[in-house]
LOTIDREN-690046 format. One record per residue (C-alpha): residue in one letter; y, z, x. Coordinates in steps of 0.25 Angstrom, whole numbers, padded with zeros to 4 digits, always signed. Layout:
% residues N
aYZX...
//
This chain:
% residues 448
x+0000+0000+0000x+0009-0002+0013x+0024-0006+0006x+0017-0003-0008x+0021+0008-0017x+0022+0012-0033x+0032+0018-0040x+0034+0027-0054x+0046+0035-0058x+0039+0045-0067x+0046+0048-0080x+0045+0060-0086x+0048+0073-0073x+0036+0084-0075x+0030+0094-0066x+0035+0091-0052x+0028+0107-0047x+0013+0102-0050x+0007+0088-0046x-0004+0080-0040x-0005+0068-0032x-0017+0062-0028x-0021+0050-0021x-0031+0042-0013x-0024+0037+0000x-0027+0029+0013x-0017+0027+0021x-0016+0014+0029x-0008+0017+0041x-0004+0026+0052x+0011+0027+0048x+0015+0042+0053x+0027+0045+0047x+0030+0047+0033x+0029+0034+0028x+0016+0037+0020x+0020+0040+0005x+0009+0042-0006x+0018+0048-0018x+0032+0048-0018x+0043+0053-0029x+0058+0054-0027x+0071+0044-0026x+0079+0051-0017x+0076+0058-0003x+0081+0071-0008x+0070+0073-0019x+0058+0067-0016x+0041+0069-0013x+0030+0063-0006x+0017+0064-0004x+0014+0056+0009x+0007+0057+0023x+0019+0061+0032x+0014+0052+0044x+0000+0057+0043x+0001+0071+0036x+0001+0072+0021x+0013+0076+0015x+0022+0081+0002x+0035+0080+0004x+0045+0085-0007x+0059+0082+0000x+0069+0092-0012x+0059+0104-0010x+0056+0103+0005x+0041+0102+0002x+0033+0097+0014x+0018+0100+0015x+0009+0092+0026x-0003+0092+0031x-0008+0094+0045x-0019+0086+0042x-0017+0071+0046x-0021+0057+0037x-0022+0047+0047x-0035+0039+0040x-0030+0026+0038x-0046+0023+0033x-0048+0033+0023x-0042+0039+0009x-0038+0052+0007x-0036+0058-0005x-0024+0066-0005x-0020+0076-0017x-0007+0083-0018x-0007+0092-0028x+0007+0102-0030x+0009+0115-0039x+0024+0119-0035x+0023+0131-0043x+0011+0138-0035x+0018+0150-0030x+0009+0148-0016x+0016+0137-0008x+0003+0131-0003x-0001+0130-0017x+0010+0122-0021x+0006+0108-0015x-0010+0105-0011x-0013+0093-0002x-0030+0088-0005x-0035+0077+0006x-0049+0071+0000x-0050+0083-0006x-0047+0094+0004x-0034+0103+0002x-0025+0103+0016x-0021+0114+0020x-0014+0113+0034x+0000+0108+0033x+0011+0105+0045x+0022+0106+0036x+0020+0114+0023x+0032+0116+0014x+0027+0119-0001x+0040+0120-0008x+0046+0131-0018x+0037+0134-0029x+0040+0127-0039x+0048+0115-0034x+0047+0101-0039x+0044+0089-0032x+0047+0074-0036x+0034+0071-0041x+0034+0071-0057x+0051+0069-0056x+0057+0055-0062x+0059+0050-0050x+0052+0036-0045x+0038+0041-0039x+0031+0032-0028x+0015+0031-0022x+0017+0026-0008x+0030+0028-0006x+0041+0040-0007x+0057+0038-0008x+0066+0041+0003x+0079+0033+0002x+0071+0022-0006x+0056+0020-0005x+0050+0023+0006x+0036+0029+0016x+0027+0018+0008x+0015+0019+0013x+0003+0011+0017x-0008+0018+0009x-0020+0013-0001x-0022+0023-0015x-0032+0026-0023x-0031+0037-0036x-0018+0040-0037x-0015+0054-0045x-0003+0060-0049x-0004+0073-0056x+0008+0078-0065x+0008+0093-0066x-0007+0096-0060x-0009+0101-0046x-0023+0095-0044x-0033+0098-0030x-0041+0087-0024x-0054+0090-0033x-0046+0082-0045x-0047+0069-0038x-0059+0069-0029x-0071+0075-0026x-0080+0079-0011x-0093+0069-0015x-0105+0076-0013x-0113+0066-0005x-0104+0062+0005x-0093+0075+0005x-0082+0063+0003x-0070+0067-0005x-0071+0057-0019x-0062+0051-0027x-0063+0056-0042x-0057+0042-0048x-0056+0048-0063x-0049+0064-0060x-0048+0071-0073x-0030+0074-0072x-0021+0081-0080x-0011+0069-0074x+0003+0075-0082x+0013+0066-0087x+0019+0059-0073x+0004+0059-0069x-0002+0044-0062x-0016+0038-0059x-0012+0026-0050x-0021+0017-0040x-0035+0022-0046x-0040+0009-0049x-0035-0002-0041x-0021-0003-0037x-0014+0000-0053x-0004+0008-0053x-0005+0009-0066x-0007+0024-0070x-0021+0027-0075x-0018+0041-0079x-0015+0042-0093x+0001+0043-0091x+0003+0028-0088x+0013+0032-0075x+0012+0017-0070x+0017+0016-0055x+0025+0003-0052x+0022-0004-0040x+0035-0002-0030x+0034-0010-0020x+0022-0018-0013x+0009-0022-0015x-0002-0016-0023x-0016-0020-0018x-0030-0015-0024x-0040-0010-0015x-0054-0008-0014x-0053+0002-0004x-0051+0016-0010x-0057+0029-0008x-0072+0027-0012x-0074+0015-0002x-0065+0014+0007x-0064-0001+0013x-0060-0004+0027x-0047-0008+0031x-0042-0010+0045x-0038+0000+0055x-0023+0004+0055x-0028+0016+0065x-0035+0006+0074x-0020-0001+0079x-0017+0004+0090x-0019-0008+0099x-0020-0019+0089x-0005-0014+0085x-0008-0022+0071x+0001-0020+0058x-0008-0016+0044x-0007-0017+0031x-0013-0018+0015x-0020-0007+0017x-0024-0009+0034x-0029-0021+0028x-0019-0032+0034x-0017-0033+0048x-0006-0039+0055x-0011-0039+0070x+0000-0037+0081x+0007-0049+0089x+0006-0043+0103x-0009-0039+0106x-0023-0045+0100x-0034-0036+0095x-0041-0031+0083x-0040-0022+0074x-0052-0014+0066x-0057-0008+0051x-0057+0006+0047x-0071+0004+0043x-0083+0003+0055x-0096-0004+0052x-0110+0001+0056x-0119-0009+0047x-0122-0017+0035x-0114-0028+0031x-0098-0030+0029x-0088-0040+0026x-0073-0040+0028x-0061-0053+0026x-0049-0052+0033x-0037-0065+0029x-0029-0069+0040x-0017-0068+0033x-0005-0072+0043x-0004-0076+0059x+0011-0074+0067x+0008-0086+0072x+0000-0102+0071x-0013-0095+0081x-0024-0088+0073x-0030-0078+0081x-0035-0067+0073x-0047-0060+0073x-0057-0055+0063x-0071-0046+0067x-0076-0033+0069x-0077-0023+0082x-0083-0012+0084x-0069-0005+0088x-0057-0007+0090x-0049-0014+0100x-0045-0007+0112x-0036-0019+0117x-0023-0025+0112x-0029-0038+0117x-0043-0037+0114x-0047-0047+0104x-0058-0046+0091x-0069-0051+0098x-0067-0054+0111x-0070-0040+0117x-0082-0040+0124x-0081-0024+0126x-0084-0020+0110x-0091-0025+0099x-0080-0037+0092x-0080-0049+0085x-0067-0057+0080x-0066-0070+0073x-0055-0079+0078x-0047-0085+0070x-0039-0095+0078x-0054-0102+0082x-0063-0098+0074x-0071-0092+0085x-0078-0078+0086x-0076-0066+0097x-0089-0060+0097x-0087-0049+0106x-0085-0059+0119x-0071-0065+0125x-0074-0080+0121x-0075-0084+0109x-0086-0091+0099x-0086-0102+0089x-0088-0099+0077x-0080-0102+0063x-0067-0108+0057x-0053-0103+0062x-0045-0096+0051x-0029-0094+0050x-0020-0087+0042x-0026-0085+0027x-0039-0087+0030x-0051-0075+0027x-0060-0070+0036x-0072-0066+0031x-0081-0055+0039x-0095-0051+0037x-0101-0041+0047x-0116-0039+0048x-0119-0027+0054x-0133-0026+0051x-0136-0038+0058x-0125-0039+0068x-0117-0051+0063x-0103-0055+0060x-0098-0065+0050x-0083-0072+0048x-0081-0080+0035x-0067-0088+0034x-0062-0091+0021x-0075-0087+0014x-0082-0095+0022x-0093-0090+0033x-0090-0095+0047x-0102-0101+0056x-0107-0103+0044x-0112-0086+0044x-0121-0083+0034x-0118-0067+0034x-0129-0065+0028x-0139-0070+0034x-0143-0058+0044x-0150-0057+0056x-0147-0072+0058x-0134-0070+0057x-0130-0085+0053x-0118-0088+0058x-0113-0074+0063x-0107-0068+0074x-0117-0058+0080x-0112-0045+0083x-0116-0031+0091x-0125-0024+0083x-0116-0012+0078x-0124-0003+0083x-0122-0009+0098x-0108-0008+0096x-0099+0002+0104x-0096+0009+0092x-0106+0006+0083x-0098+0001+0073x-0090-0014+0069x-0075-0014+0063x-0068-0026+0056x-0059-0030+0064x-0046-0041+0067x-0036-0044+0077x-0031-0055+0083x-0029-0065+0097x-0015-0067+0098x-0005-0059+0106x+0008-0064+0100x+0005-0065+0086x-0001-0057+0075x-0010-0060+0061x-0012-0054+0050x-0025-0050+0044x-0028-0045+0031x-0043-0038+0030x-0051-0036+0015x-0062-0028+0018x-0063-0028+0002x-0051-0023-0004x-0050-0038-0010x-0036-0039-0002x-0030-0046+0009x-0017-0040+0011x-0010-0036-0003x-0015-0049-0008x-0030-0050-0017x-0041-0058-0014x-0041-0071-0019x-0057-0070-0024x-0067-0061-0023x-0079-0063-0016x-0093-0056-0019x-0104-0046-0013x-0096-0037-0008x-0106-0026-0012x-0097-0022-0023x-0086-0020-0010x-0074-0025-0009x-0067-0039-0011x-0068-0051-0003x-0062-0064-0005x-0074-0071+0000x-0089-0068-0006x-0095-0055+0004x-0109-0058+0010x-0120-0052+0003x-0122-0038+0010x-0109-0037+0016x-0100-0027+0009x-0086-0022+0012x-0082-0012+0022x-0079-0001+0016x-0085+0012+0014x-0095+0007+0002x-0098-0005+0010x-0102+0005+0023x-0110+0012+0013x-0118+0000+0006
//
């Protein structure tokens, strides 16, 4: 939701001493300052509140009654999604009682800066007064936040815990979402985000939220399978720009490499599209494979590495790195607007690249052991870290591309699929049909 945010000015003012907010939430960047709102209400920077993450510490901030509380505790996952719970009851005559952070069910309890508040004070929540998801006010709208939602709760006059929500499942110990919570929502209260990207209100109350600036985009990704994305924490030599939910890539001018996915792969069968969506300049030398880590080179390039497990698919020639400094034949070229299809067979150590929906080297990904027209692979399990991650990059030194990845979220950028493929196993959403046995990689796929 980078740029994205909604806004509602509720109508009628109620209990601004007892609220709840909840929310499913994964964060998308590294940004360490305060530019990380989730809720937001207020039109001047004398009275306003916001629940954010200050840099990387969660935060209520109540600006006309000095109310600070932060955690010590640190939300730096890029890959997950927390489930946060604020839930406030000004008129507790403890202070500590008065506002109550829950993180995937857990109450925090350590707090670098803890300023509760009088009792009995009122906040900007549940005021008149424009209210925003994504975003707070300070001097027009700002701290807008690159971060994906799910279940979006607001409680008017109820201090609700964590166990409203969500539940600890029994098999696995995972905190779960409760997608149908029994609420007492109160007038200004909101169900936003639960199904899909409406923000249409699907309490009772109609509190519809109108889109204030950006672009809303659906996602498969949500917090019972959580999908891979690429790996904003995995920058620190490829120096790339990311985007749409570390979905788009924009690699950097000055140095060549790759970048890599949050989500590692140990076996079975998996299948990934990336479009080549825009080039700096006329040469096309993108890359598009797996490694099994990632780069430790600002000039090492998607297959060509002869010290890890890598393979890239080169765009300007067609050609394959396949863990070796010269390059082999192999398919068509691609440029801008093309898509890239890849299928990775782990359990019999072959690597396939479709262009445009159509198999290169004439692969037939399903074929097996025989591996008709594959790359073959190191056997994951030989590899130096035991594991394979999607990966991109590029060959060029003064110019940059942009790549935009669907690892099924039916989405490259903020723009939809044209048409849906099949047999993605119930998974995600391709463009082009998914080979029979390959799924998407997400945390259902892993667990097929």
């Amino acid at each position: 939701m980078a740029n994205t945010y909604l806004t509602r000015t509720l109508e009628t003012p109620t209990n601004r001493k007892i609220w709840t907010w909840s929310a499913w939430v994964k964060r998308c960047n590294q940004v360490s300052d305060y530019q990380n709102a989730m809720f937001g209400a207020g039109d001047d920077n004398t009275n306003r509140s916001v629940i954010r993450f200050f840099g990387h510490q969660l935060q209520l901030q109540d600006s006309a009654n000095s109310v600070d509380v932060r955690t010590n505790r640190l939300f730096r996952d890029t890959s997950a999604w927390y489930h946060i719970v604020v839930a406030v009851d000004t008129t507790q005559s403890t202070s500590t009682d008065r506002i109550k952070f829950y993180v995937n069910g857990v109450q925090e309890t350590s707090f670098t800066t803890a300023t509760y508040g009088s009792q009995n004070i009122e906040m900007e929540f549940n005021t008149n007064v424009l209210h925003y998801i994504n975003a707070r006010y300070s001097s027009g709208i700002d701290s807008i936040s690159d971060m994906v939602y799910s279940h979006v709760h607001f409680v008017d006059g109820t201090a609700y815990d964590a166990s409203a929500f969500g539940s600890t499942d029994a098999t696995t110990g995972e905190w779960k979402i409760n997608t149908a919570p029994t609420l007492t929502m109160g007038t200004n209260g909101f169900t936003i985000l639960k199904d899909g990207n409406t923000i249409t209100d699907q309490s009772a109350n109609s509190n519809d939220f109108t889109l204030g600036g950006g672009t809303l985009t659906n996602t498969e990704d949500c917090p019972s399978d959580v999908f891979a994305t690429m790996n904003a924490l995995d920058n620190q030599i490829a120096n790339s720009t990311f985007s749409n939910g570390n979905n788009t890539i924009q690699t950097n001018t000055s140095n060549y490499t790759w970048n890599t996915g949050t989500l590692g792969m140990t076996s079975k069968k998996y299948y990934w599209e990336i479009k080549y969506s825009a080039n700096s300049n006329s040469s096309y030398y993108n890359l598009y494979g797996i490694a099994d880590r990632p780069t430790d080179g600002s000039t090492d390039v998607l297959g060509n590495q002869t010290d890890c497990s890598n393979y890239g698919y080169y765009a300007d020639s067609g050609g394959v790195y396949a863990k070796s400094t010269s390059i082999t034949s192999f398919g068509a070229s691609y440029t801008v607007g093309d898509i890239v299809g890849v299928a990775v067979d782990l359990d019999n150590s072959k690597l396939y690249f479709s262009k445009n929906g159509t198999w290169q080297n004439s692969g037939v990904p399903t074929s097996g052991a025989t591996g008709t027209g594959a790359i073959s692979i190191d056997a994951v399990s030989s590899t130096a870290t035991g594991v394979y991650f999607p990966a991109s990059g590029d060959y060029g030194s003064t110019q940059n591309a942009t790549n935009q990845h669907n690892f099924g979220n039916g989405y490259f950028g903020t723009t939809a699929i044209a048409s849906e493929g099949s047999n993605a196993s119930g998974i995600g959403k391709f463009e082009y049909d998914v080979p029979t046995g390959y799924t998407a990689l997400s945390t259902k796929g892993l667990n097929l």
